[in-house]
C-alpha positions as CSV (number, residue, x, y, z in Angstrom):
1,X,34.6,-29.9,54.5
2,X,31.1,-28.1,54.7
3,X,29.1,-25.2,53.3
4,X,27.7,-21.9,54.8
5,X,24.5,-20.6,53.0
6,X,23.7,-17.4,52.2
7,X,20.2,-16.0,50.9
8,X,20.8,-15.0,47.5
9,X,23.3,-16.1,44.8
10,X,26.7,-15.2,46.0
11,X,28.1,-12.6,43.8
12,X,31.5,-11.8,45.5
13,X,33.7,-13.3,48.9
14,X,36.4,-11.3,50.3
15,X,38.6,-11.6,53.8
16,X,39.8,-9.5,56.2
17,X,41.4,-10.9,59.2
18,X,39.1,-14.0,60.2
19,X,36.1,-12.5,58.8
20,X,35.2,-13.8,55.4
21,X,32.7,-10.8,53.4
22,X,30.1,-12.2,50.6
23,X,28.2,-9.9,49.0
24,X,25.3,-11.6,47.6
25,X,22.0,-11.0,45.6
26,X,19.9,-9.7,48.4
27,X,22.8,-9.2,51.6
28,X,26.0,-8.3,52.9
29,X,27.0,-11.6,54.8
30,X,29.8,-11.4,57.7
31,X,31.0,-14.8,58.7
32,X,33.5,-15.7,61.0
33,X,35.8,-18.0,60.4
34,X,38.1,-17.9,62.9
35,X,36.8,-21.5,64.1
36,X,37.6,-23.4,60.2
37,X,35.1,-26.1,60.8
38,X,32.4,-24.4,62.5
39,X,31.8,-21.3,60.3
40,X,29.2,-18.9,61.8
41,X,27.2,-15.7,60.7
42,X,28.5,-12.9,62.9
43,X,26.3,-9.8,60.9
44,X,24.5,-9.1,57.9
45,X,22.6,-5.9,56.3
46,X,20.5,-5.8,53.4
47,X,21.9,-4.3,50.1
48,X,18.6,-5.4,48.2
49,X,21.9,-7.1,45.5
50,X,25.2,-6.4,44.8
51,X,27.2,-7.0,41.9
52,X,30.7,-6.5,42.8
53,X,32.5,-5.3,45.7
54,X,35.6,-3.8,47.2
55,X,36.7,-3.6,50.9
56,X,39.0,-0.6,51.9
57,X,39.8,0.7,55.7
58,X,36.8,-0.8,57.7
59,X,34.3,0.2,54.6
60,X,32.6,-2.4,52.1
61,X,31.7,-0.2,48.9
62,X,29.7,-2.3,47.2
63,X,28.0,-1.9,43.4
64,X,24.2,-2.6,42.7
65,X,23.7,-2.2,39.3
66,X,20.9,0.5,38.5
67,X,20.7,1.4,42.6
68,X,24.5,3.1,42.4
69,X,26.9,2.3,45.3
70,X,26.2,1.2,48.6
71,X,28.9,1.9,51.6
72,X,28.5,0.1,54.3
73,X,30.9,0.6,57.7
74,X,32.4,-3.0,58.7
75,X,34.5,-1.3,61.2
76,X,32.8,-3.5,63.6
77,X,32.0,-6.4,61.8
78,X,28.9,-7.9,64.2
79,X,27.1,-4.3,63.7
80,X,27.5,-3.5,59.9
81,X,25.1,-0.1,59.0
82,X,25.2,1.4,55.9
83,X,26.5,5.1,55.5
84,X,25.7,5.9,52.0
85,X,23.3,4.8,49.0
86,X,24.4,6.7,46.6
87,X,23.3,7.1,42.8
88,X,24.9,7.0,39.6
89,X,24.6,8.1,35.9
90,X,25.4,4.7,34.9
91,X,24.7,0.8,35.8
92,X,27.5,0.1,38.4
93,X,28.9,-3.4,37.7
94,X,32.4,-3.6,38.3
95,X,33.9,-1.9,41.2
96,X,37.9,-1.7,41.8
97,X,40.2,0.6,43.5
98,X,43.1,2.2,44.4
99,X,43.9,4.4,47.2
100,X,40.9,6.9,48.1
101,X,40.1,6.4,44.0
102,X,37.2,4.2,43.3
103,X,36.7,3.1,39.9
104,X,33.3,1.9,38.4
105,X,32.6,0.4,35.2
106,X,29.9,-1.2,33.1
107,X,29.4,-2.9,30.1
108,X,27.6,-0.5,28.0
109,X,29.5,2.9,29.2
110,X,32.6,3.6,30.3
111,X,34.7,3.8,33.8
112,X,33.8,6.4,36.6
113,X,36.5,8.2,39.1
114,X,35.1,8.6,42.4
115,X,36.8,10.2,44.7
116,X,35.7,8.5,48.3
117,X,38.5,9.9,50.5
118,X,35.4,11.5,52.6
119,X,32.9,8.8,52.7
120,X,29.7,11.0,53.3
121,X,30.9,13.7,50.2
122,X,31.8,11.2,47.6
123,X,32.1,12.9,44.1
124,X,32.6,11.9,40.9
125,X,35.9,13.8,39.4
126,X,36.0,12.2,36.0
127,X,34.0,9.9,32.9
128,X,36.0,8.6,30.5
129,X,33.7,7.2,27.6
130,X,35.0,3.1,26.6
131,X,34.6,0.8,24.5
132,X,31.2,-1.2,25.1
133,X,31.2,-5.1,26.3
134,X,33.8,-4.2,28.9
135,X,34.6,-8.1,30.3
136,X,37.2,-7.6,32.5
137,X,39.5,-4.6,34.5
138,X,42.9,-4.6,35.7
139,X,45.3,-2.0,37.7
140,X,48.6,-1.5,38.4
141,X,50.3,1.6,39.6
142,X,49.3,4.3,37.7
143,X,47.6,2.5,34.8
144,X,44.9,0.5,34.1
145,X,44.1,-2.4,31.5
146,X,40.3,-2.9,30.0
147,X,39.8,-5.5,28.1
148,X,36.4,-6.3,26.1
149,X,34.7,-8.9,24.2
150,X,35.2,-7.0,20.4
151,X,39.2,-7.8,21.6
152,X,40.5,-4.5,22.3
153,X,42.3,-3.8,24.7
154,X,42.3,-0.1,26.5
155,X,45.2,1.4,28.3
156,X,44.8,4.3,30.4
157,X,46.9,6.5,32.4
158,X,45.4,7.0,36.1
159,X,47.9,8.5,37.7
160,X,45.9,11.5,37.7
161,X,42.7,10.3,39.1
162,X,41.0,13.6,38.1
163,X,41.8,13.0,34.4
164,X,42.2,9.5,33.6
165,X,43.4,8.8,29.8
166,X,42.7,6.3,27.0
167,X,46.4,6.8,25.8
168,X,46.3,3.9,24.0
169,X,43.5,0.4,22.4
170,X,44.9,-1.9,21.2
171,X,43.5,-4.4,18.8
172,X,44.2,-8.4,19.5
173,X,43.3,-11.5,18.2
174,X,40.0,-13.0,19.7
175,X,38.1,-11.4,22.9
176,X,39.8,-10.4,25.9
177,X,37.6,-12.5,28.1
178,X,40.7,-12.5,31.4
179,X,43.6,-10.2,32.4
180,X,46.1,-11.0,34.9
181,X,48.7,-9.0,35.8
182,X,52.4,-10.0,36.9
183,X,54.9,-7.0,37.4
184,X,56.2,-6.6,33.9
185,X,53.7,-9.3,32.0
186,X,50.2,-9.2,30.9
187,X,48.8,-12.6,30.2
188,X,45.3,-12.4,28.2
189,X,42.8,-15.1,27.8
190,X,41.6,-14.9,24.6
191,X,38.7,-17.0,23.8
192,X,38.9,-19.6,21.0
193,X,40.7,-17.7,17.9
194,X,43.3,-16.0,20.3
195,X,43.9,-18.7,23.1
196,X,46.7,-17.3,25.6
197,X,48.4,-14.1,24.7
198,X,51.7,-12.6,26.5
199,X,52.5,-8.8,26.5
200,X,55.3,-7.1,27.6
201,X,54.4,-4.1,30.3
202,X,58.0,-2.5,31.0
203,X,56.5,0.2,29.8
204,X,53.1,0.4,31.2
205,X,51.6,2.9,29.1
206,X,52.9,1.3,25.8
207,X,52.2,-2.8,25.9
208,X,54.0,-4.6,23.3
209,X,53.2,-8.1,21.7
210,X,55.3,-10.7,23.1
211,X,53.8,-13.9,21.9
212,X,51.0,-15.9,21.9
213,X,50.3,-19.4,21.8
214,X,47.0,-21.3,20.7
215,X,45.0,-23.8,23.2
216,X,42.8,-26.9,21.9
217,X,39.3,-25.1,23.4
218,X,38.3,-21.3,23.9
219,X,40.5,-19.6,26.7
220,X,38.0,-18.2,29.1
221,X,40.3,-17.6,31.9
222,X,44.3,-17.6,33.2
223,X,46.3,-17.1,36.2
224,X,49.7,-16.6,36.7
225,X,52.2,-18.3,39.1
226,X,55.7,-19.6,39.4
227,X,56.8,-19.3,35.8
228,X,53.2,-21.0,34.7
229,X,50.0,-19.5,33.1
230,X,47.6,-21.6,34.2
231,X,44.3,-21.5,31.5
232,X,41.3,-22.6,31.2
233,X,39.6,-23.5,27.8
234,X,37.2,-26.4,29.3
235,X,40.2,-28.2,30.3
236,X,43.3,-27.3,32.2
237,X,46.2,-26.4,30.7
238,X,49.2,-25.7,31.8
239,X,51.7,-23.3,30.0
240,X,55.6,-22.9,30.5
241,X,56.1,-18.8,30.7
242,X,59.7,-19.0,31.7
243,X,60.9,-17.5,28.5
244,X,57.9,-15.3,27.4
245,X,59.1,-14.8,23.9
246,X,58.7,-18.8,23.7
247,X,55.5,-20.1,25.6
248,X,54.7,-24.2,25.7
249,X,51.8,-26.6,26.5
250,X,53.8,-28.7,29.0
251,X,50.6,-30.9,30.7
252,X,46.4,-30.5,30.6
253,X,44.2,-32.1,32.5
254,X,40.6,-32.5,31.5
255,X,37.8,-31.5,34.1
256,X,35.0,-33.7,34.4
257,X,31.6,-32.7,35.2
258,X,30.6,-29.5,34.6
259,X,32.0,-26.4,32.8
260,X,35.0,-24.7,34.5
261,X,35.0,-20.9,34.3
262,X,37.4,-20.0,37.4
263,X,40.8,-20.8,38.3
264,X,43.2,-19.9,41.4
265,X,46.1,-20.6,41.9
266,X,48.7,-20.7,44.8
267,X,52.1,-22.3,45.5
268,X,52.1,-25.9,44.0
269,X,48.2,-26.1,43.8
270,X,44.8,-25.1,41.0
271,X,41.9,-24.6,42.4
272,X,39.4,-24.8,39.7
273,X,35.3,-23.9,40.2
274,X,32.4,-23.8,37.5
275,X,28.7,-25.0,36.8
276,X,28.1,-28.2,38.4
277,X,31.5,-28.8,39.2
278,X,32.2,-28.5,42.7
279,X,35.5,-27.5,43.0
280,X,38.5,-29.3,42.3
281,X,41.6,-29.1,43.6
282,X,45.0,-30.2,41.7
283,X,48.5,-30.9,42.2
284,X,50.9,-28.9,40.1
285,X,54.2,-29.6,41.4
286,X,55.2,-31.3,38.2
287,X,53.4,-29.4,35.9
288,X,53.8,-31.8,33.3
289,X,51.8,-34.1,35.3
290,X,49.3,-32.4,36.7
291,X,47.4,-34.5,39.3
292,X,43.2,-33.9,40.6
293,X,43.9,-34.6,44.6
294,X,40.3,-34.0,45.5
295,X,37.0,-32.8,44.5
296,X,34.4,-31.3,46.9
297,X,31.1,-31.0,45.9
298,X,29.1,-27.9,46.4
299,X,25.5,-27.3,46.9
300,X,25.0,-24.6,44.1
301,X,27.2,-23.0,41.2
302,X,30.6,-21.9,42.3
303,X,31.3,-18.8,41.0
304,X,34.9,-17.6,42.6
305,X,37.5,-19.2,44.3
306,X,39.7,-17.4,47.2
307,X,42.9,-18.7,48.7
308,X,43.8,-17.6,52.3
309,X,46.9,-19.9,53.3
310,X,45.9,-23.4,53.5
311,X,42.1,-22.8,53.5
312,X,39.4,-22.2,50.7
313,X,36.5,-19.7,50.4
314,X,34.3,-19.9,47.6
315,X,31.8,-17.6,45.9
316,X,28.9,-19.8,44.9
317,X,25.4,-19.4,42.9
318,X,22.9,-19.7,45.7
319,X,25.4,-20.7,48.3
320,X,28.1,-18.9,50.8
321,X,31.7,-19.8,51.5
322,X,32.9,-23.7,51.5
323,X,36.0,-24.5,53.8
């Protein structure tokens, strides 16, 4: 087990291939990992920080706050060199995509539509106002899901990227402080008064309640796999989803030393990372027993966690990928 460094406070990790992407404070780090246990830094390019990034067809787009967007061709991944710095009307702090569609949101505004299918003419074809305190975005086919801290919840219709929709907001109990999507279920982490909330997505554009079920702290964040929400609320706990209409706490698992605020998961295992916590990784192949196997310290905050078959890469505060 090891660490690579980066120079700034790593805001985002992503993988193509062998190559492991962190977009960080100051840089765009390239790291190949092709070698597990002798990680090495193959390119890098200076953003001056990034937020949040996406990687599409050889091209990082990456968002840096008040600077706009930043597009940098990774085509070859020693030689990065940016193509574009490109300005925006708003802070960008959330980047996702889908197709040639980028979509950029913050917390005060709304989303942007930005059609990149021709890198060096990028346009903006559409603003659609939101809510403010956007927390967290989610797509699916041709809608999207924006959840925010006042706990509503925004549907919109994207499958015309030129005139996106607010066709629906939808008022829940607590914040929506997580979204995860799983083909017809939306699970929603929602803080202390609204713990783990199920919805029914059949219909995409017209969610419907299916049940909710309180946790002992404030849910902060869930995952879905295998029949199980998996949510944090400063401990683990582990939810039986296998008939929606009737979710249980089967097992939890408290996590020692630190604050968890991050959680993966992938076949039998939870990987969970936060403040001063390293990351821990635990066994769920009973889930009523859920079991820490291992915890490897870290030499800053961990931020994210990323799965790629049987190895780790983590986003951490001050400090690259661990494997």
């Amino acid at each position: 087990i090891g660490f690579f460094d980066t120079p700034g406070f790593a805001k985002k990790v992503d993988i193509v291939d062998e190559i492991v992407y962190v977009c960080d404070t100051s840089s765009l780090q390239i790291i190949d990992v092709s070698d597990l246990e002798r990680p090495r830094r193959i390119g890098e390019i200076n953003t001056g920080g990034a937020l949040d990034m996406v990687i599409e067809e050889g091209f990082a787009f990456l968002a840096c706050g008040g600077n706009g967007i930043r597009v940098i061709d990774i085509s070859d991944p020693p030689r990065p060199r940016e193509l574009v710095l490109w300005e925006l009307p708003q802070n960008a702090t959330t980047i996702g995509s889908v197709a040639d569609q980028i979509y950029i949101a913050d917390h005060s505004h709304g989303l942007l539509t930005v059609d990149a299918s021709d890198i060096q003419r990028m346009n903006i074809v559409a603003e659609l106002p939101l809510q403010q305190g956007i927390y967290d975005v989610a797509v699916q086919g041709n809608f999207g899901y924006i959840g925010s801290g006042d706990g509503n919840l925004s549907v919109l219709d994207i499958s015309d990227p030129a005139n996106p929709r607010d066709i629906m907001t939808i008022e829940i109990v607590g914040e929506v402080n997580e979204i995860d999507l799983n083909d017809d279920m939306l699970y929603i982490a929602s803080g202390e008064d609204g713990g783990l909330q199920i919805w029914n997505i059949v219909d995409p554009g017209n969610p419907i309640e299916t049940s909710a079920i309180e946790t002992p702290g404030s849910a902060g964040d869930v995952c879905f796999n295998e029949g199980y929400a998996y949510v944090l609320d400063g401990a683990l706990q582990v939810v039986d989803v296998r008939n929606p209409l009737d979710p249980e706490i089967v097992g939890s698992l408290d996590i020692d030393g630190g604050v968890p605020f991050n959680i993966y998961s992938n076949d039998n295992c939870v990987y969970i990372a936060g403040s001063h916590l390293g990351l821990h990784i635990i066994n769920v192949e009973n889930p009523e027993n859920p079991r820490l196997v291992r915890t490897l310290p870290t030499p800053d905050y961990v931020l994210g966690v990323y799965v790629d078959d049987a190895f780790l890469y983590l986003s951490e505060n001050g400090s690259g990928p661990s494997n």
